[in-house]
C-alpha beads as a LAMMPS data file, in Angstrom:
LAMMPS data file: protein, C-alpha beads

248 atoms
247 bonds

1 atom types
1 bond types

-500.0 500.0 xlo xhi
-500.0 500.0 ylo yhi
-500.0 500.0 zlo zhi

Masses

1 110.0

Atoms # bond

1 1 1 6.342 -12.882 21.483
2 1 1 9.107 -10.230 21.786
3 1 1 9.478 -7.067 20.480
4 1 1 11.893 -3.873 20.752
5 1 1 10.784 -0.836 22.770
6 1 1 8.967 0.695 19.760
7 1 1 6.895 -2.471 19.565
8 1 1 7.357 -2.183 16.213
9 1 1 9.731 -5.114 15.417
10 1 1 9.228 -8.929 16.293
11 1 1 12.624 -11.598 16.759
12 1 1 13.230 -15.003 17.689
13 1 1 12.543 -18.118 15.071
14 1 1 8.949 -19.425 17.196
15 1 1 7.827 -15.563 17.614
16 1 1 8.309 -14.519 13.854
17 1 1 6.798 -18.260 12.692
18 1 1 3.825 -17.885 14.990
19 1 1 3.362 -13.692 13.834
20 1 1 3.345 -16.106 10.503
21 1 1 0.551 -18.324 10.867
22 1 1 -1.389 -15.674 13.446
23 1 1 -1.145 -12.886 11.461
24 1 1 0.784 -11.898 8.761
25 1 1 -1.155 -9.249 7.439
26 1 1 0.783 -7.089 10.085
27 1 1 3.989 -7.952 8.789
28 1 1 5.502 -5.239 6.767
29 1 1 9.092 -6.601 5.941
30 1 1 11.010 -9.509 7.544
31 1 1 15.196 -9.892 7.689
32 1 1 16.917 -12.478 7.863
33 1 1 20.660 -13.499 8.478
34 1 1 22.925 -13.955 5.645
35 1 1 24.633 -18.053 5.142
36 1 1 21.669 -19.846 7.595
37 1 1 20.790 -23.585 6.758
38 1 1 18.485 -23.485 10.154
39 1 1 15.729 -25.907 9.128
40 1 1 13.127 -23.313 11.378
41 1 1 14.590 -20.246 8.997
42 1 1 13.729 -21.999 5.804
43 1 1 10.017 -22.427 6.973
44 1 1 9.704 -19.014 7.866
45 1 1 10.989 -17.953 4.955
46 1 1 9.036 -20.462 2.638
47 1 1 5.843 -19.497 4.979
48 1 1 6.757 -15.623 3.934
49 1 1 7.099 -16.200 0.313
50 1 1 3.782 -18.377 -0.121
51 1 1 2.291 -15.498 1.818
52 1 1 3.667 -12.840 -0.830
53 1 1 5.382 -11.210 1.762
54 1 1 8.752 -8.702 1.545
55 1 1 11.851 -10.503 2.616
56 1 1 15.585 -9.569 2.804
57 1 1 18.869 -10.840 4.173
58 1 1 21.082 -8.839 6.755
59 1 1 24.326 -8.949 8.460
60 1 1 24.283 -10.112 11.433
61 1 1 24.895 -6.465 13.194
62 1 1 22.178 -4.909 10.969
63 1 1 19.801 -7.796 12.870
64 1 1 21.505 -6.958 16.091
65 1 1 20.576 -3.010 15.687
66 1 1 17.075 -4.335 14.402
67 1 1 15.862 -6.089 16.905
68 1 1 17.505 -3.951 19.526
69 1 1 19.006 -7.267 21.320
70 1 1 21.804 -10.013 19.974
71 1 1 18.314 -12.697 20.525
72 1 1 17.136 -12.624 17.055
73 1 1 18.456 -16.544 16.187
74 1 1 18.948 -14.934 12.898
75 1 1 15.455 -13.703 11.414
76 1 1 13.779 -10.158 12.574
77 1 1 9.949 -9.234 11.463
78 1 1 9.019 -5.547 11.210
79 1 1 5.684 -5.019 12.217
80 1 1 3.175 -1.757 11.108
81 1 1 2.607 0.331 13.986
82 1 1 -0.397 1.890 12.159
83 1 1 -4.338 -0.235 12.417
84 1 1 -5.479 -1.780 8.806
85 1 1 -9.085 -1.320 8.045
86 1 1 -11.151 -4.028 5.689
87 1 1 -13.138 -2.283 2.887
88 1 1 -16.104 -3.452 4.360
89 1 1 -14.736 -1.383 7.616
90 1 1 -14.391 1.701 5.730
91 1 1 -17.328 2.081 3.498
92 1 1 -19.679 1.135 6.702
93 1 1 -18.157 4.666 8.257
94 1 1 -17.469 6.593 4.771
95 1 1 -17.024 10.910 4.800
96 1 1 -18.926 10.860 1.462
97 1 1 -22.528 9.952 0.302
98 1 1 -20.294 8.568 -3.105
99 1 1 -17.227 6.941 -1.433
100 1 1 -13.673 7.788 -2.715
101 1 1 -10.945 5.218 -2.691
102 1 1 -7.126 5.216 -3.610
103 1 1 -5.471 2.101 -4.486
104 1 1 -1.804 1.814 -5.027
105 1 1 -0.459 -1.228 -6.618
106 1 1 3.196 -1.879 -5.597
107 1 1 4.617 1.686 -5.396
108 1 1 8.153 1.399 -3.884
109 1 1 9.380 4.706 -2.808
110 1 1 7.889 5.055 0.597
111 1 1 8.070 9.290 -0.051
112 1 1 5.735 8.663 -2.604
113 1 1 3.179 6.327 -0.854
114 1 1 3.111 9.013 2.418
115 1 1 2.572 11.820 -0.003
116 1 1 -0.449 10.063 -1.490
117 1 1 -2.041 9.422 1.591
118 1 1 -1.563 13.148 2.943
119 1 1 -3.123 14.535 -0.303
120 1 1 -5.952 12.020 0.276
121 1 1 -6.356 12.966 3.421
122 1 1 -6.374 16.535 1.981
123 1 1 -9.251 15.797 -0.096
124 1 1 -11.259 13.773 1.906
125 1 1 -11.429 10.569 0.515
126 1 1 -12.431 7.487 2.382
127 1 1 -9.121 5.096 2.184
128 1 1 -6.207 4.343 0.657
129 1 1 -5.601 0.411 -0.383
130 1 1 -2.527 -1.358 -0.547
131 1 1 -1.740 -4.807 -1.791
132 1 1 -0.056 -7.563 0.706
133 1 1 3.188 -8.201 -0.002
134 1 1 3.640 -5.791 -2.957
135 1 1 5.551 -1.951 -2.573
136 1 1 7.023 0.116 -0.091
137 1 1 6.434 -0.987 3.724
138 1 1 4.241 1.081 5.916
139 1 1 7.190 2.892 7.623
140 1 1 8.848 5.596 9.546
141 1 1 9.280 6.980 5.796
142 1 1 6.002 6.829 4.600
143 1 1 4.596 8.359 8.400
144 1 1 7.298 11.191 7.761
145 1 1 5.985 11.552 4.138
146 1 1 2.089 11.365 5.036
147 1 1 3.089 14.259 7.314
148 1 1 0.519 13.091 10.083
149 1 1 -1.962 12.080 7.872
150 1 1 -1.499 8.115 8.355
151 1 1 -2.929 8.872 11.849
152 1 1 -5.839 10.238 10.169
153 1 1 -6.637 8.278 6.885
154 1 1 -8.232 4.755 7.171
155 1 1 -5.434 2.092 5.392
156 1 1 -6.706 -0.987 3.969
157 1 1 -4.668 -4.221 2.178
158 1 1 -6.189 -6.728 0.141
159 1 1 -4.528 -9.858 -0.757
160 1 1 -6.038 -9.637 -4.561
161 1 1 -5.725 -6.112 -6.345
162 1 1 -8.105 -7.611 -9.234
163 1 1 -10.202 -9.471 -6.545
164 1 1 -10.965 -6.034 -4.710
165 1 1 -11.869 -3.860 -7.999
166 1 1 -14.184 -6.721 -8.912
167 1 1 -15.925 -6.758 -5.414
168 1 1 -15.805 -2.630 -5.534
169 1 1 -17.567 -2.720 -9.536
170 1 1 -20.139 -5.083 -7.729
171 1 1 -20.938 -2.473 -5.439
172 1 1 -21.366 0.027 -7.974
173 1 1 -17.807 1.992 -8.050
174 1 1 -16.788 3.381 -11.188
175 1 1 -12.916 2.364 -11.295
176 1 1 -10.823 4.668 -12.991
177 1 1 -6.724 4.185 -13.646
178 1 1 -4.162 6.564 -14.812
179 1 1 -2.760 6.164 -18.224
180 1 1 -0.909 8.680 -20.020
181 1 1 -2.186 6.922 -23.204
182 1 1 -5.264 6.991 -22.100
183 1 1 -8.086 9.002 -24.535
184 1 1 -10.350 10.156 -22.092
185 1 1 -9.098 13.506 -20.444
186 1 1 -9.155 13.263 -16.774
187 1 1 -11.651 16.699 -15.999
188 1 1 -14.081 14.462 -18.856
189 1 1 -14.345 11.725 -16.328
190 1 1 -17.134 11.867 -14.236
191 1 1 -15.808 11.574 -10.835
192 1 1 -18.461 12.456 -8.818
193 1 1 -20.160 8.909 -7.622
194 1 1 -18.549 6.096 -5.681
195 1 1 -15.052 5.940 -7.265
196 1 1 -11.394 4.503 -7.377
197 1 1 -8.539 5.938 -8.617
198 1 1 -6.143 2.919 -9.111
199 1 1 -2.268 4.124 -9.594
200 1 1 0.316 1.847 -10.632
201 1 1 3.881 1.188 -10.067
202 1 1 6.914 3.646 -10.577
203 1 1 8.132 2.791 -13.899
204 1 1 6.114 -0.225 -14.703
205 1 1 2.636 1.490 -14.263
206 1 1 -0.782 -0.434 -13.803
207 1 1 -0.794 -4.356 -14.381
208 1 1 -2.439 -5.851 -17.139
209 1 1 -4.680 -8.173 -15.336
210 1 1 -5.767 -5.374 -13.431
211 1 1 -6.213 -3.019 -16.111
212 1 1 -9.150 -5.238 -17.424
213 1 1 -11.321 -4.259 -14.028
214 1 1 -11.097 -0.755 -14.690
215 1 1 -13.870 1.101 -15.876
216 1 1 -12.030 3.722 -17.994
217 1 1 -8.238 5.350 -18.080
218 1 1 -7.722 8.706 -17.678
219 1 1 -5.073 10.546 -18.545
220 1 1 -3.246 14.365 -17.739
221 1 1 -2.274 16.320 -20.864
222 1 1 1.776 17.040 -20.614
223 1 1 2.838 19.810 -22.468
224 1 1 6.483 20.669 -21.402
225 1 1 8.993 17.868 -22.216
226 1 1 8.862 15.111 -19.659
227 1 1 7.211 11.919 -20.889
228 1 1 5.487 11.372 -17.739
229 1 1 4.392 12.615 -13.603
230 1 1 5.873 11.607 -11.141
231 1 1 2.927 9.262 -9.238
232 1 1 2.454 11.355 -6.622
233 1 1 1.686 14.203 -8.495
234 1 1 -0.783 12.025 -11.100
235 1 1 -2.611 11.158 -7.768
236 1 1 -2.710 14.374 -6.272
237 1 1 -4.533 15.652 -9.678
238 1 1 -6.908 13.300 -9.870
239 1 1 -8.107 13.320 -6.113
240 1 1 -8.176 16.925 -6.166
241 1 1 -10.564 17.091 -9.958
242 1 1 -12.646 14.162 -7.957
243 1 1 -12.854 16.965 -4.737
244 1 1 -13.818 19.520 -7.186
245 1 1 -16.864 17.849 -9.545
246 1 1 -17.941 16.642 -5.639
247 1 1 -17.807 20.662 -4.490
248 1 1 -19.467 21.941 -7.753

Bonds

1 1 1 2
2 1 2 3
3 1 3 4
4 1 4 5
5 1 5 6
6 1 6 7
7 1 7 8
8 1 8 9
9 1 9 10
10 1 10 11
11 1 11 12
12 1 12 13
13 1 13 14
14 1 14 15
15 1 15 16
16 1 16 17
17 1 17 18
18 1 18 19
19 1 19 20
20 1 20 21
21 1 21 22
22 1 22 23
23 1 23 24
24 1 24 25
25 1 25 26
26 1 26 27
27 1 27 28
28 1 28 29
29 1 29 30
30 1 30 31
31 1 31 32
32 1 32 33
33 1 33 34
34 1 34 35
35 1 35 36
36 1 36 37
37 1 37 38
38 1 38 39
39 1 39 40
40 1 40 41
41 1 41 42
42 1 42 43
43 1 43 44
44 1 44 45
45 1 45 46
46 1 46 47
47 1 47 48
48 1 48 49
49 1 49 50
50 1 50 51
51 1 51 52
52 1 52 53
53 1 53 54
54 1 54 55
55 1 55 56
56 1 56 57
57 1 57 58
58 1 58 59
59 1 59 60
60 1 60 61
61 1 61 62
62 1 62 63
63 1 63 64
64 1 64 65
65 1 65 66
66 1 66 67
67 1 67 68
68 1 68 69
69 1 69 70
70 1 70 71
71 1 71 72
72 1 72 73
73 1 73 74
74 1 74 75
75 1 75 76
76 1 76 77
77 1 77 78
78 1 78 79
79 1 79 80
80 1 80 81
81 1 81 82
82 1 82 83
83 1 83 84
84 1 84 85
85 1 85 86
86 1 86 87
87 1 87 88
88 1 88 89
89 1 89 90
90 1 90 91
91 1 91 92
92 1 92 93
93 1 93 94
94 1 94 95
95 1 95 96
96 1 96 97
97 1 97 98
98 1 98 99
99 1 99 100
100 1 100 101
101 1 101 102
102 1 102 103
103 1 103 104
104 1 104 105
105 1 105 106
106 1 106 107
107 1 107 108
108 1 108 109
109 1 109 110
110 1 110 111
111 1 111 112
112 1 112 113
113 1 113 114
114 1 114 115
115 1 115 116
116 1 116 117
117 1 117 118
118 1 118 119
119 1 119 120
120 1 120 121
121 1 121 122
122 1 122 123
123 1 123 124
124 1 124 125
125 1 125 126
126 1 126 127
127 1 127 128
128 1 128 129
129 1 129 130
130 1 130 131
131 1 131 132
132 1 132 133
133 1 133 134
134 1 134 135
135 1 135 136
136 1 136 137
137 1 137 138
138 1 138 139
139 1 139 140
140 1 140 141
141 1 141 142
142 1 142 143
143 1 143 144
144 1 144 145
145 1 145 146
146 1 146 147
147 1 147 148
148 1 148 149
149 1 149 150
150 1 150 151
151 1 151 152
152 1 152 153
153 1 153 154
154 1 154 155
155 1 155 156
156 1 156 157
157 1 157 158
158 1 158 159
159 1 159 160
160 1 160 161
161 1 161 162
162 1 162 163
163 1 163 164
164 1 164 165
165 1 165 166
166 1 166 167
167 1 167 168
168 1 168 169
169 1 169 170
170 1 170 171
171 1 171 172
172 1 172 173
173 1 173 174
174 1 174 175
175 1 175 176
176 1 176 177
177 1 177 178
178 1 178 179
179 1 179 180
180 1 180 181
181 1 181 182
182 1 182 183
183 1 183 184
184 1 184 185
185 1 185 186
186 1 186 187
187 1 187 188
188 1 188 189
189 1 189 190
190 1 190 191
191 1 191 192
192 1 192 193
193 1 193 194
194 1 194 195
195 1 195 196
196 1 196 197
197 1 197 198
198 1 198 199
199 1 199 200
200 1 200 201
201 1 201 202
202 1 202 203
203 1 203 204
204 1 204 205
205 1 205 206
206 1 206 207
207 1 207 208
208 1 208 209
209 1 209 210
210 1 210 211
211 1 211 212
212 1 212 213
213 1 213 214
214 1 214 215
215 1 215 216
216 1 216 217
217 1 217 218
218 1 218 219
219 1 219 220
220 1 220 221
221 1 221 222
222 1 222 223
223 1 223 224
224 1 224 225
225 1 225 226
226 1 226 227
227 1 227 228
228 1 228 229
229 1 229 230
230 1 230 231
231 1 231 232
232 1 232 233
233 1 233 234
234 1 234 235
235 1 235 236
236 1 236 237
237 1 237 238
238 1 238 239
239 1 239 240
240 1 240 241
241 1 241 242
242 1 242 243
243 1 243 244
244 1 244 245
245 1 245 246
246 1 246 247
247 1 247 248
């Protein structure tokens, strides 16, 4: 398998194909070259997209400055640098008697993702959960964002958002999603045993199907003349009411 320097990027059709079938949880993006009929390509790429995984196409020079090396045969797999943690892996070493969890389904913007995690961090909570193949890449962005606290904060991604909130409810979590429609005001929620704050997309917000797992929606009364929060903020809210009830 080769990699650049920063042994943070992965080239050549067998190394990205058998990073594909050895583990693809570790993949955070993968490029490949613009007008290729390679037979090898379109398996990797078909592998990627049954896998739910971000793809995109680049020039041939944008590969070339990728992968640090004119070897690429045309695809280019960035890897995270940072170590994934199961949930199991997390809640068996938890910081609080009543775990705290984040999950962040498909956020794009990679500031907000590294913001989230360094106000988690901030207030102690246990992990932050991404879903495979869905949002922003763990990247130099979100580690400039986080503001060191991806080296601190345990990161976990599950294949199945709805999957994980169902195993979580099983283990008695109280799942709780941000809504500005919501009726219950978010200092009314009782925050104080094992909980997740679940926090949508930009834009699109929370999916339906995931919606149904949640216990209740909060929401954060706006009084100026903005409709809604920017995510980041919403999150940074919530963890820091769940930090308080905990202190009180």
């Amino acid at each position: 398998m080769q990699t650049d320097q920063s042994e943070n990027v992965v080239y050549g059709r067998n190394a990205v194909l058998e990073l594909l079938q050895k583990k693809p949880e570790s993949i955070e993006k993968i490029y490949f070259q613009f007008n290729t009929a390679h037979p090898r390509l379109k398996e990797i790429l078909i592998t990627a997209r049954r896998l739910k995984l971000v793809t995109g196409k680049a020039r041939l020079d944008k590969l070339n400055q990728i992968a640090g090396s004119s070897k690429h045969q045309g695809v280019c797999a960035l890897i995270s640098a940072i170590t994934f943690y199961t949930i199991d892996e997390i809640l068996a070493s938890a910081r609080n008697s009543c775990p705290l969890l984040v999950v962040l389904q498909g956020l794009e913007d990679p500031h907000n993702v590294g913001a989230i995690i360094r106000t988690a961090e901030a207030a102690a909570a246990d992990g932050v959960v991404l879903i495979e193949g869905r949002g922003a890449p763990v990247n130099a962005a979100v580690h400039k964002a986080s503001a060191g606290a991806l080296s601190h904060m345990r990161i976990c991604k599950v294949k199945s958002l709805v999957r994980t909130l169902e195993i979580l409810r099983e283990r008695n979590f109280r799942v709780f999603a941000a809504d500005m429609d919501a009726e219950l005001n978010y200092t009314d929620a009782d925050l104080k045993g094992p909980t997740v704050l679940v926090l949508g997309a930009e834009g699109s917000g929370l999916a339906p199907e995931a919606m149904k797992f949640c216990d209740s929606t909060v929401r954060i009364p706006i009084a100026g003349c903005v409709e809604s929060l920017n995510v980041s903020v919403t999150a940074g809210i919530l963890l820091y009411e769940a930090m308080r009830q905990r202190l009180s």
